[in-house]
C-alpha atoms as one frame of an Amber mdcrd trajectory, in Angstrom:
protein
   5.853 -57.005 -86.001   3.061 -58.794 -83.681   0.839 -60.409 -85.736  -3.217
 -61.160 -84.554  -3.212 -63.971 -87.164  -1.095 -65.798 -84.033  -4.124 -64.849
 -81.795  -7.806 -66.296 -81.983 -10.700 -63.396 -83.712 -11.325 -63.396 -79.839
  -8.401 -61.667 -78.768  -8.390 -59.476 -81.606 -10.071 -56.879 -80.393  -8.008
 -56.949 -76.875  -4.968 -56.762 -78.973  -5.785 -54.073 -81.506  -3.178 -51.616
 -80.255  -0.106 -53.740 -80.294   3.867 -52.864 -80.355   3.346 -49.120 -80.314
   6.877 -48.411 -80.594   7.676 -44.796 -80.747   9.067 -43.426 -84.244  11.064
 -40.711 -82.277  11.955 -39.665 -78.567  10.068 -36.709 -77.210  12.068 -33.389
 -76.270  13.411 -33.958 -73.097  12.829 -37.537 -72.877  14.727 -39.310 -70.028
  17.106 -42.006 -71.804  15.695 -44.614 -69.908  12.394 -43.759 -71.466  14.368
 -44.636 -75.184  14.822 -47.899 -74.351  11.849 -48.507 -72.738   9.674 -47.621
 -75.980  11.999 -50.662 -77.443   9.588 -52.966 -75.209   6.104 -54.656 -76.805
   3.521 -51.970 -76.057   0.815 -55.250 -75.770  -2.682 -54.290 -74.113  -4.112
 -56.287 -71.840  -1.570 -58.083 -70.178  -3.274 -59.014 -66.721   0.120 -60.747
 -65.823   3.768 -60.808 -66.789   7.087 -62.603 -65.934  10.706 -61.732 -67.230
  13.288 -64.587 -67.406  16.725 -65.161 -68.651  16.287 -64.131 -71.565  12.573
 -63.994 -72.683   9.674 -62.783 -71.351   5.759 -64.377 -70.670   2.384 -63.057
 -69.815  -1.069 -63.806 -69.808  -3.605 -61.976 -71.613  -7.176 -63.132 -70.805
  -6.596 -66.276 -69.565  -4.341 -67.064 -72.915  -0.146 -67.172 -72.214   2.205
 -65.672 -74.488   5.770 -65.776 -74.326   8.799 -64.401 -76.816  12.795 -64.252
 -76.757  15.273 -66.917 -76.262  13.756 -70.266 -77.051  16.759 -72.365 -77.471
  15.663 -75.148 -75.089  11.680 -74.971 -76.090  11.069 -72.393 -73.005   8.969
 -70.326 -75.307   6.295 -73.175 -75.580   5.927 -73.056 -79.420   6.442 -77.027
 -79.610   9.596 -76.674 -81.023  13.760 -74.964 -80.012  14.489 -72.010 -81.944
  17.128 -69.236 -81.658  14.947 -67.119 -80.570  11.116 -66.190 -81.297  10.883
 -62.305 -82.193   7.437 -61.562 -81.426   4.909 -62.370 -78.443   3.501 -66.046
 -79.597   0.870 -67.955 -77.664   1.285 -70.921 -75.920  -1.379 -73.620 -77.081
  -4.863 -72.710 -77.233  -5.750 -72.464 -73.829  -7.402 -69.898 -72.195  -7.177
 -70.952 -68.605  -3.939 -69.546 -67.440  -3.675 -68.219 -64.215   0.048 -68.140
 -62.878   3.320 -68.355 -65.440   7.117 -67.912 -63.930   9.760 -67.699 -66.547
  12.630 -68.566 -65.266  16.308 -69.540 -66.735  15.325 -71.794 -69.843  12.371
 -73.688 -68.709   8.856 -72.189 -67.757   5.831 -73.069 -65.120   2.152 -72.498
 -65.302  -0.694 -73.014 -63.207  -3.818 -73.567 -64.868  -7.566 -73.727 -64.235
  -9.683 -73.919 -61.370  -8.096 -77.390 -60.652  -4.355 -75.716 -59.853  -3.052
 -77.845 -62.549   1.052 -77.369 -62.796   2.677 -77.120 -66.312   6.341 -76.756
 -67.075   8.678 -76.891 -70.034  11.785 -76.067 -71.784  15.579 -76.744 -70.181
  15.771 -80.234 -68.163  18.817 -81.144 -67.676  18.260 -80.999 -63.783  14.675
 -82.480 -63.537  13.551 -78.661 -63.568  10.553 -79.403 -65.055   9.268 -81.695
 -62.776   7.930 -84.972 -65.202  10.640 -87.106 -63.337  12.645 -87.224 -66.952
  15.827 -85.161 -68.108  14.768 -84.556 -70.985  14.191 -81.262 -72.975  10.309
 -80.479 -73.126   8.788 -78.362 -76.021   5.607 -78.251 -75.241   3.968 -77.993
 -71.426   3.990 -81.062 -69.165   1.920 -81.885 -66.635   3.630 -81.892 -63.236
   1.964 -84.092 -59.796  -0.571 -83.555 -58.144  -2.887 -80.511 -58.483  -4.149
 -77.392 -56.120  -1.408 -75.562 -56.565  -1.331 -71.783 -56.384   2.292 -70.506
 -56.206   5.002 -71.344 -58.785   8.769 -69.809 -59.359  11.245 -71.023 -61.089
  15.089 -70.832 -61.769  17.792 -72.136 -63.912  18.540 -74.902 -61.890  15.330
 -75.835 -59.813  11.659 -74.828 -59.455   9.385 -74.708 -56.623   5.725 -74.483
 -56.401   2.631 -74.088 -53.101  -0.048 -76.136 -52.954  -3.643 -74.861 -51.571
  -2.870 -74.949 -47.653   0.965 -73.824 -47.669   2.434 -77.223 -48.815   6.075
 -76.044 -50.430   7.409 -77.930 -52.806  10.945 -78.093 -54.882  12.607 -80.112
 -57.234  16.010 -80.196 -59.853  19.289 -79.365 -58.922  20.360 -79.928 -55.310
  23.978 -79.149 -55.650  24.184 -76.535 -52.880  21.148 -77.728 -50.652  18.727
 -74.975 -52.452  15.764 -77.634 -52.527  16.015 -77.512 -48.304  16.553 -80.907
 -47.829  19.414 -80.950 -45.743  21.756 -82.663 -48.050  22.994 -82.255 -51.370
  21.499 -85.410 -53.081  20.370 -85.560 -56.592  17.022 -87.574 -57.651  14.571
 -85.997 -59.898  11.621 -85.970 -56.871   9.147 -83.215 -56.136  10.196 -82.494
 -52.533   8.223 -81.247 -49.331   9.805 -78.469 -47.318   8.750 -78.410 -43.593
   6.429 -75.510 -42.991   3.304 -73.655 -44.009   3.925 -71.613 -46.681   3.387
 -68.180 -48.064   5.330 -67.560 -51.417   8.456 -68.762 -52.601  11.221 -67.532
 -55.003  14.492 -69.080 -57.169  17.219 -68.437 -58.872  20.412 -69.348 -59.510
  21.729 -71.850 -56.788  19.320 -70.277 -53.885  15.881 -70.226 -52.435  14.098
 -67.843 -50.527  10.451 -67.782 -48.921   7.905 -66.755 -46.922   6.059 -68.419
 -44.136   2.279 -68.202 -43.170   3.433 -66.015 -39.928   5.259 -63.538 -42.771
   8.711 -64.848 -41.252  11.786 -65.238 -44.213  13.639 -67.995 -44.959  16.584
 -68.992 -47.439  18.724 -72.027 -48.239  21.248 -72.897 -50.746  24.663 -71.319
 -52.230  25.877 -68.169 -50.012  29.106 -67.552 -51.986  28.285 -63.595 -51.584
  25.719 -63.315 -48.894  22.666 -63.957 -50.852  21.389 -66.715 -48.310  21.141
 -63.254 -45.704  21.735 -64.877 -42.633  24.684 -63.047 -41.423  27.276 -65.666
 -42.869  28.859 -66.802 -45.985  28.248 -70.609 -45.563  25.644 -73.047 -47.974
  22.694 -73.724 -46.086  20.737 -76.821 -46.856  18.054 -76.195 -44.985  15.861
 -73.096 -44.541  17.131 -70.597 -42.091  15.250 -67.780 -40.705  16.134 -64.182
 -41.807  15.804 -60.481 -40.514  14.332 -61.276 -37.158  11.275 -61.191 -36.225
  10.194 -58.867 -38.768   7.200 -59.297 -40.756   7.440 -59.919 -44.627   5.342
 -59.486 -47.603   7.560 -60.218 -50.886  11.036 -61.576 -51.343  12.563 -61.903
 -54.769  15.670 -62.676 -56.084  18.657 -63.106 -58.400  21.369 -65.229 -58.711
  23.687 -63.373 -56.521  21.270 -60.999 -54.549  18.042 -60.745 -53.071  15.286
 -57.928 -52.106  12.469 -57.883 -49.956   9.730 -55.773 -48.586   8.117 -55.702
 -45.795   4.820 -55.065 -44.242   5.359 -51.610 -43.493   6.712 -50.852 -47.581
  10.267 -50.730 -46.666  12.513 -52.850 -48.928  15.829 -54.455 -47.658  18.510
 -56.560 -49.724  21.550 -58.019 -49.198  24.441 -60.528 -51.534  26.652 -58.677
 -53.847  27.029 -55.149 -54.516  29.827 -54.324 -56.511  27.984 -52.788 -58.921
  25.189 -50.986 -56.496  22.859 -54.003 -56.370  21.800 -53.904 -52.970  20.692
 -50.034 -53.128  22.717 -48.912 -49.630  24.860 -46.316 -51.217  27.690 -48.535
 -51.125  29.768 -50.990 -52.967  29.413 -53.598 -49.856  29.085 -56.932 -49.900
  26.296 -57.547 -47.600  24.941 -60.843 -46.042  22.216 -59.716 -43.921  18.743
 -57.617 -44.933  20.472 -53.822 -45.676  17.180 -51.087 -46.092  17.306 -49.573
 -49.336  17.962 -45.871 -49.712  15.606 -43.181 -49.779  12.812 -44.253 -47.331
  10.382 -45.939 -49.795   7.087 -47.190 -49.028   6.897 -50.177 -51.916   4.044
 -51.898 -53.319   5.686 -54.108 -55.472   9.770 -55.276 -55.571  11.628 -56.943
 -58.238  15.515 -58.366 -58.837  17.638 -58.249 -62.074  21.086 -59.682 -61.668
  23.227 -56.745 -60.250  20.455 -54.591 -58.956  16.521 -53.860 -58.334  13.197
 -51.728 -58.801  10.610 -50.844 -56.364   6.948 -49.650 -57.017   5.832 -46.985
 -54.713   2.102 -46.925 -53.542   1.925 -43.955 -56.241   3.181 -46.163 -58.732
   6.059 -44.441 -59.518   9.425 -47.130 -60.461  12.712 -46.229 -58.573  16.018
 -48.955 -60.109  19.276 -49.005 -58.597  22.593 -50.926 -59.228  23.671 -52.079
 -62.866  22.692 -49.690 -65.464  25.115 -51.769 -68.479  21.713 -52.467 -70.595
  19.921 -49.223 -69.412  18.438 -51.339 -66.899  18.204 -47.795 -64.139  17.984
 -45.236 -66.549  20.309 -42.515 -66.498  24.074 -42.357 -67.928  26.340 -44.097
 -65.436  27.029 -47.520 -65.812  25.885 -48.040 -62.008  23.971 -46.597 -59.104
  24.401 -47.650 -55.858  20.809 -45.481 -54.649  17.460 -45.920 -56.462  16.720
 -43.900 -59.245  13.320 -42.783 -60.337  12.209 -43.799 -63.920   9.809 -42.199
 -66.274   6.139 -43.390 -66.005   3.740 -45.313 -63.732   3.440 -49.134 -63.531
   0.916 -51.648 -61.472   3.258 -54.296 -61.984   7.099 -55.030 -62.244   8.946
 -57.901 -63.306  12.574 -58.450 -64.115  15.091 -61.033 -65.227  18.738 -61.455
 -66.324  19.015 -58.199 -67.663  16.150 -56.710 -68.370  12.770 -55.942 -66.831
   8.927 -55.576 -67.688   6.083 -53.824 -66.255   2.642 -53.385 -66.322   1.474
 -49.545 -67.231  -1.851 -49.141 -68.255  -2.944 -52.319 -69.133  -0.098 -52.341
 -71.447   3.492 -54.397 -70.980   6.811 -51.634 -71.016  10.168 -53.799 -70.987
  13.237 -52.190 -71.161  17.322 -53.737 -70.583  18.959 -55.671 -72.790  17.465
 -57.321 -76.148  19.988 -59.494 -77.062  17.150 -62.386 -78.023  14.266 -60.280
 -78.380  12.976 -60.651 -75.146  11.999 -56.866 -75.013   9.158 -58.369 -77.536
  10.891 -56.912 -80.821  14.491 -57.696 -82.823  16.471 -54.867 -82.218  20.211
 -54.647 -83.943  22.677 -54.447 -81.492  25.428 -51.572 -81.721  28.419 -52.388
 -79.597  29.274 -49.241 -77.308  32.175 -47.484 -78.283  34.525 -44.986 -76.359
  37.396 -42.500 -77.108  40.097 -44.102 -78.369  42.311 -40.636 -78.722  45.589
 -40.231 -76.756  45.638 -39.782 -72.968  47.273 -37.468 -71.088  50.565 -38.571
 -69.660  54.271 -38.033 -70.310  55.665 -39.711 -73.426  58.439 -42.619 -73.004
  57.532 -42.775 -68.912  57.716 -46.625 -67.605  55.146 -48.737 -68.714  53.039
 -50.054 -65.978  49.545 -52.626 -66.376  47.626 -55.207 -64.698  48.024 -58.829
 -66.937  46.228 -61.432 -66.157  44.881 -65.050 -68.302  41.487 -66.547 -67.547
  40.069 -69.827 -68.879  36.406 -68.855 -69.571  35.143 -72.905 -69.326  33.629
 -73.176 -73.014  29.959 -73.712 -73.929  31.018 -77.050 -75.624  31.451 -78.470
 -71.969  29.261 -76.394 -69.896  26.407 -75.622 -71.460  23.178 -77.827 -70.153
  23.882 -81.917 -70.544  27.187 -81.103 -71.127  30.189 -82.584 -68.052  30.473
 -79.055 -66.331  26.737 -77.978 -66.631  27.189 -77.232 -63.037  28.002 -73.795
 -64.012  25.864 -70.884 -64.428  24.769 -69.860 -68.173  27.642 -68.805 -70.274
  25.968 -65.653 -71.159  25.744 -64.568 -67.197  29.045 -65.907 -66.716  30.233
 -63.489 -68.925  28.668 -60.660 -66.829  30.556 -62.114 -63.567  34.230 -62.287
 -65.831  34.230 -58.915 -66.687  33.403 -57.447 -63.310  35.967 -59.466 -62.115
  37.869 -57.704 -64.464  36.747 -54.722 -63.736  37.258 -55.299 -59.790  40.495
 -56.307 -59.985  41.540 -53.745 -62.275  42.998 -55.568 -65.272  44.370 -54.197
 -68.875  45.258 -57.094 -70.718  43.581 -60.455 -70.096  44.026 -63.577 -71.947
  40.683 -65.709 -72.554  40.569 -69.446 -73.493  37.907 -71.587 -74.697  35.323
 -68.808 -75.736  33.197 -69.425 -78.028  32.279 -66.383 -80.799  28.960 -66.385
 -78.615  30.754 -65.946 -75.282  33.473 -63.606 -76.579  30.237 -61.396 -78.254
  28.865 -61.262 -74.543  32.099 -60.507 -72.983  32.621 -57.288 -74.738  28.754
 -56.688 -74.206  29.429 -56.852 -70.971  32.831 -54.562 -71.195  30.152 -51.714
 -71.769  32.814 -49.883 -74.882  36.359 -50.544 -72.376  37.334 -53.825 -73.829
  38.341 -54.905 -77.229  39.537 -58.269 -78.511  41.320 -60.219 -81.299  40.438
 -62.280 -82.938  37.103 -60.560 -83.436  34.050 -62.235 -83.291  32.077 -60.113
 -85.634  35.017 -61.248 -87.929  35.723 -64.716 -87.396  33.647 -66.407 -84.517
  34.650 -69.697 -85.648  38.512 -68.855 -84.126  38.042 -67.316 -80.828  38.828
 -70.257 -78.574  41.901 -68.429 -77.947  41.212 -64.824 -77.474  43.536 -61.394
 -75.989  41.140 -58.640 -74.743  42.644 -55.104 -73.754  41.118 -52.025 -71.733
  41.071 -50.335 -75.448  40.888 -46.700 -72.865  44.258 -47.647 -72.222  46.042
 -49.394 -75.382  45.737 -49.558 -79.082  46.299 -52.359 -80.973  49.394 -51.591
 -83.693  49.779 -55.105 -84.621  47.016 -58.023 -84.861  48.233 -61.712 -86.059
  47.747 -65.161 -85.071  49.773 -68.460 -85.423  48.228 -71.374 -86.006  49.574
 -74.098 -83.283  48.349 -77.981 -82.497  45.780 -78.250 -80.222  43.613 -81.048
 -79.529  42.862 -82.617 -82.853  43.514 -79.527 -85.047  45.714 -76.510 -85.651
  44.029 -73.612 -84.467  45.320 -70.024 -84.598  46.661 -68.346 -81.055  46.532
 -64.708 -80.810  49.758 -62.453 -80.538  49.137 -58.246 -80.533  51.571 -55.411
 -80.658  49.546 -52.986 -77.724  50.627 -49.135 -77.544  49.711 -47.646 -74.118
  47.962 -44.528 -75.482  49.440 -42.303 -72.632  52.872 -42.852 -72.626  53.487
 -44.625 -76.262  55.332 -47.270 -74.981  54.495 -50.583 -76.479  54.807 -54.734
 -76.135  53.907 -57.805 -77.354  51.025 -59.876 -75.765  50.611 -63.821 -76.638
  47.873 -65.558 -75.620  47.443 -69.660 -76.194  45.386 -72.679 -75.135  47.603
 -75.801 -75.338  46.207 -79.169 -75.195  44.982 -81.110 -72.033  45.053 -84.840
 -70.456  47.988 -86.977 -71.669  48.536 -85.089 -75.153  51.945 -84.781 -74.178
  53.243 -84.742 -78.048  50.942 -82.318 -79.313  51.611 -80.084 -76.537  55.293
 -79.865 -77.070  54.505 -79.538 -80.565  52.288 -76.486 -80.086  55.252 -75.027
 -77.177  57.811 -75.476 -79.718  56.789 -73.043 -82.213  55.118 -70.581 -80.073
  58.535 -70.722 -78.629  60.325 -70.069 -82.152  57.591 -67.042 -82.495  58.264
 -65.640 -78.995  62.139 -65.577 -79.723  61.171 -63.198 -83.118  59.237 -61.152
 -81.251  62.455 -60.693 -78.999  64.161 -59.762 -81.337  62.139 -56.472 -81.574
  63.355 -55.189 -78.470  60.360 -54.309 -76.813  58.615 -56.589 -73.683  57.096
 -59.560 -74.786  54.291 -61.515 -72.631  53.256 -65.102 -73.273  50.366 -66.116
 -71.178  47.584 -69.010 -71.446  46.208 -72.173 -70.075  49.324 -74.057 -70.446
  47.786 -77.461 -69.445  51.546 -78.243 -67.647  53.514 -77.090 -64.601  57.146
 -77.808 -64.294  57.321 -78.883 -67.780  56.206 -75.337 -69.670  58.205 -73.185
 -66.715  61.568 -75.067 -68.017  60.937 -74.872 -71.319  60.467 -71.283 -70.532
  63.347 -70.091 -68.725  65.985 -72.069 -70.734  64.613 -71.065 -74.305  63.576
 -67.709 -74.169  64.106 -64.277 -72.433  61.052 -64.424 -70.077  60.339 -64.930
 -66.630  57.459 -66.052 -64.694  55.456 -63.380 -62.662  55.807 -65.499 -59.696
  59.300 -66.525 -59.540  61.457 -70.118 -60.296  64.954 -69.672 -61.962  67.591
 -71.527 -63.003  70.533 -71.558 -61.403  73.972 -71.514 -62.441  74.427 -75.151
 -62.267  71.776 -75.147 -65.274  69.018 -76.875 -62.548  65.618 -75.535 -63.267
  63.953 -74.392 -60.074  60.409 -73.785 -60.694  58.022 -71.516 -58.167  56.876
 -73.333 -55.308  52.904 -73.030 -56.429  52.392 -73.429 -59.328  49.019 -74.603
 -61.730  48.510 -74.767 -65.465  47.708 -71.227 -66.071  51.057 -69.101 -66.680
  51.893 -65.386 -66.768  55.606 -64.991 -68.555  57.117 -61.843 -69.456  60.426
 -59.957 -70.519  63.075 -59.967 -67.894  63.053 -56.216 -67.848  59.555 -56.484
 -65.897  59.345 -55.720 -62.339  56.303 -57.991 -61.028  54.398 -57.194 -58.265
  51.103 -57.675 -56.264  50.808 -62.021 -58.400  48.017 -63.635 -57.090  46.493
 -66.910 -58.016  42.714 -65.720 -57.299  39.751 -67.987 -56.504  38.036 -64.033
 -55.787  34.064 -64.909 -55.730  33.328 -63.499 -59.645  36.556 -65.906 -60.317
  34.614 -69.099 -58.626  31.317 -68.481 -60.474  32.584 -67.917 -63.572  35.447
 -71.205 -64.039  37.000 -73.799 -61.850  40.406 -72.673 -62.850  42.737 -70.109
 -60.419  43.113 -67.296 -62.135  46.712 -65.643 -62.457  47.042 -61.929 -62.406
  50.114 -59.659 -61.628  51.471 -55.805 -61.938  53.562 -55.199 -64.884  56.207
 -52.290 -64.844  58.813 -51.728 -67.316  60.711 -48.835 -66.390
């Protein structure tokens, strides 16, 4: 629980009526109301900001933050899992701005427009001209400043008079420079500004004269100016039209303008840009329903609107309850229960302001809804489908290298890449776009493979399991568990990099037909470890022959870390077949497929492949920098 010995005998009073979770759910109760009784019921609040995964407001003049604080973004002076309750930040009761944003947080403070940030720096996010992790708030130059946002990657703040400001990651232009350099400068963007928003690898803002601008990545349309292309500069978007709040995501963006009507555009598989469709859109799209918003805000996958009545309408991913309702997605806005003054969301979850009090609802994974909640994976039937027993045996197979948080997590080599935890999201809808049964996952860690089910919403299950062994998932087979049960679960242990680890191989029943097959899935050493990789082929190998022997269709798939090498050892050992072709012919030459990359799909001869692709789809390129194989399998 909240405790006021946190808070000063000043505050006490204003906090009295704290966490007022509900014991029970009214009759009738909407389920989005459920979850949003799981949020801190904190009085007060004249401010709030969600972020990746914690939350801040200000209460008085005094900031309090709670949720993920693994990089110090809470502000408690020190990194933590995660902090459970709200917790103030210093003693000072002069707050006037706060913008939580990935892992590191900005203030404004006093009269003076003194900036503050802290937390994640691995980019120069937090603006002391260091890369270093900050606990506890630092000073940033100059003062006067009145506008701060920040992202993951980069911040930017306005300065009394329009001045705009960014600085961290440049990697796709989004600090509007016109270049991609990196330095760890607070730079001036041209113009006279209005407000500004980040996230991810974009920016977005709004001039004096209420025009919109963005710069930065455009991988699906979330720049808005009518093309997919990076734009290091600001460009102008929707027109001449007249703006009053933009705010964004990492993949989309929203914004309303003067007249209340709210427009987004970026990705929309899962109903995120609110146009009744699935669309992709790169260009300002109105929002369904003719609403006349006061306030806007962006969660990653969709958004909520405040109308001038202060009713809240959501739309697009509903995963963590984030719309309300009992479909995992809505591609209109949906009303939720209550009134609110104020709304603000992050990652996957969202807060607002309702009588003086702070509602959050979404997901709670660190406590960022203000409370530890257990989490319950969500489950689905697992009985028998309808279909004819012993008809052919047809799937989508596919192996995915999920780039490891031991090498792309902040000051890590590929710390280019988003978050693990978001990454996760972007996997599994690739997934889910493209329609695949049985995927094979390397380098995951427990944490990762956790989030990747999270994410499967109750359609995916995996072995080895993390809630079982998390220490041995960096090798991991996931199914559609709608489709298949798992008959058979067992590892062998092969050499990898310095160690034997265990590799993954399940006996999978298709639940419709009862026709079944074996799935291996395997990491095998990288660079010039030669030895140890044809140690580790070698008894895979001697395992895939056994499971031959069984009869039924046997599928080795994995991050090889080889080409030619792994397709001969292959063809002229075992019974299998690449999904994309190569033979040997009768000479004994081993032909190998024209294209081909470390990442294999091989299965029983008996298969008929069809529509292989090596896919660099956009969920594929934010989520790893490997090409993704995936094929039709059909065993007649």
């Amino acid at each position: 629980m909240f405790s006021l010995a946190r808070v000063p005998a000043a505050l006490a009073a204003v906090l009295a009526v704290v966490l007022s979770v509900a014991a029970g759910v009214p009759a009738g109760a909407d389920e989005a109301d459920r979850y949003a009784r799981k949020g801190p019921a904190l009085s007060g609040y004249d401010r709030i900001s969600a972020g990746g995964e914690y939350t801040c407001g200000i209460i008085g003049g005094s900031l309090f933050c709670w949720g993920r604080n693994t990089w110090g973004q809470v502000g408690t002076g020190e990194r933590t899992e995660s902090v459970d309750e709200p917790t103030r930040v210093g003693d000072r009761t002069n707050w006037r701005r706060v913008a939580a944003g990935g892992a590191t947080t900005c203030g404004i403070r006093g009269d003076a427009g003194r900036l503050f940030c802290w937390g994640l720096n691995n980019r120069g996010q937090v603006g002391d001209g260091t890369r270093e992790v900050r606990v506890n708030p630092r000073r940033a130059p100059g003062r006067d400043w009145r506008a701060v946002d920040v992202g993951w990657f980069h911040a930017c703040g306005i300065r009394e008079g329009g001045a705009l400001y960014c600085w961290g990651d440049n990697q796709y232009g989004e600090l509007g420079q016109g270049n991609t350099k990196q330095d760890l400068k607070l730079h001036r963007v041209r113009g006279r500004w209005y407000s500004v928003r980040t996230d991810g690898w974009t920016t977005c803002g709004i001039k004096h004269d209420r025009s919109l601008w963005c710069w930065g990545r455009n991988l699906l349309g979330q720049v808005g100016d009518g093309s997919w292309a990076d734009r290091t500069r600001p460009v102008k978007i929707g027109g001449d039209a007249r703006w009053s709040q933009v705010e964004m995501s990492w993949t989309s963006a929203c914004a309303r303008r003067g007249d209340g009507s709210v427009h987004c555009w970026g990705r929309n598989d899962r109903g995120g840009v609110g146009d009744g469709t699935r669309d992709a859109r790169n260009r300002p799209t109105p929002v369904l329903g003719g609403h006349q918003a006061s306030r806007i805000s962006v969660f990653e996958g969709g958004g909520c609107l405040l109308d001038t009545a202060g009713k809240t309408f959501c739309w697009g991913d509903n995963r963590y309850h984030q719309v309300g309702g009992t479909q995992g997605s809505y591609t209109r806005p949906r009303q939720r229960p209550g009134t609110y003054r104020e709304l603000s969301a992050g990652w996957l979850h969202t807060c607002g302001l309702r009588d003086a009090a702070v509602v959050c609802w979404g997901s709670n994974e660190r406590s960022q809804l203000g409370r530890r909640t257990a989490y319950v994976r969500p489950t689905n039937a697992d009985g028998p489908l309808p279909g004819r027993r012993g008809a052919a045996l047809s799937f989508r197979i596919a192996t995915f290298n999920a780039l490891g948080e031991h090498h792309s997590g902040p000051y890590r080599d590929a710390d280019r890449f988003a978050p693990s935890r978001l990454r996760a999201e972007w996997m599994v809808q690739g997934i889910f776009n493209q329609k695949l049964d049985v995927i094979g996952v390397q380098e995951a860690s427990g944490g990762q493979v956790e989030a990747i089910l999270r994410a499967g919403d109750g359609r995916l299950a995996s072995f080895p399991d993390p809630a079982v062994d998390p220490q041995h998932t960096e090798s991991t087979l996931f199914w559609n568990k709608t489709r298949f049960e798992a008959v058979k679960k067992k590892v062998i242990r092969t050499m990898f990099i310095s160690r034997e680890l265990p590799r993954p191989y399940v006996k999978l029943r298709d639940r419709a037909t009862g026709r079944e097959f074996w799935v291996m899935a395997i990491h095998n050493a990288g660079w010039d470890m030669q030895r140890k990789r044809n140690m580790a082929v070698r008894e895979q190998i001697a395992k895939i022959k056994e499971l031959e022997e069984s009869g039924l269709p046997v599928y080795y798939i994995g991050d090889f870390n080889e080409k030619r090498t792994i397709f001969c050892k292959v063809r002229t050992r075992t019974g299998l077949e690449a999904a994309h072709g190569g033979r040997i012919t009768r000479d004994g030459e081993c032909r190998p497929p024209r294209l081909m990359r470390v990442d294999w799909l091989f299965g029983s001869r008996k298969t008929d492949w069809s529509n292989f692709q090596f896919s660099k789809a956009p969920m594929v390129r934010l989520t790893t920098d490997h090409w993704v194989p995936m094929a039709t399998v059909r065993v007649p």
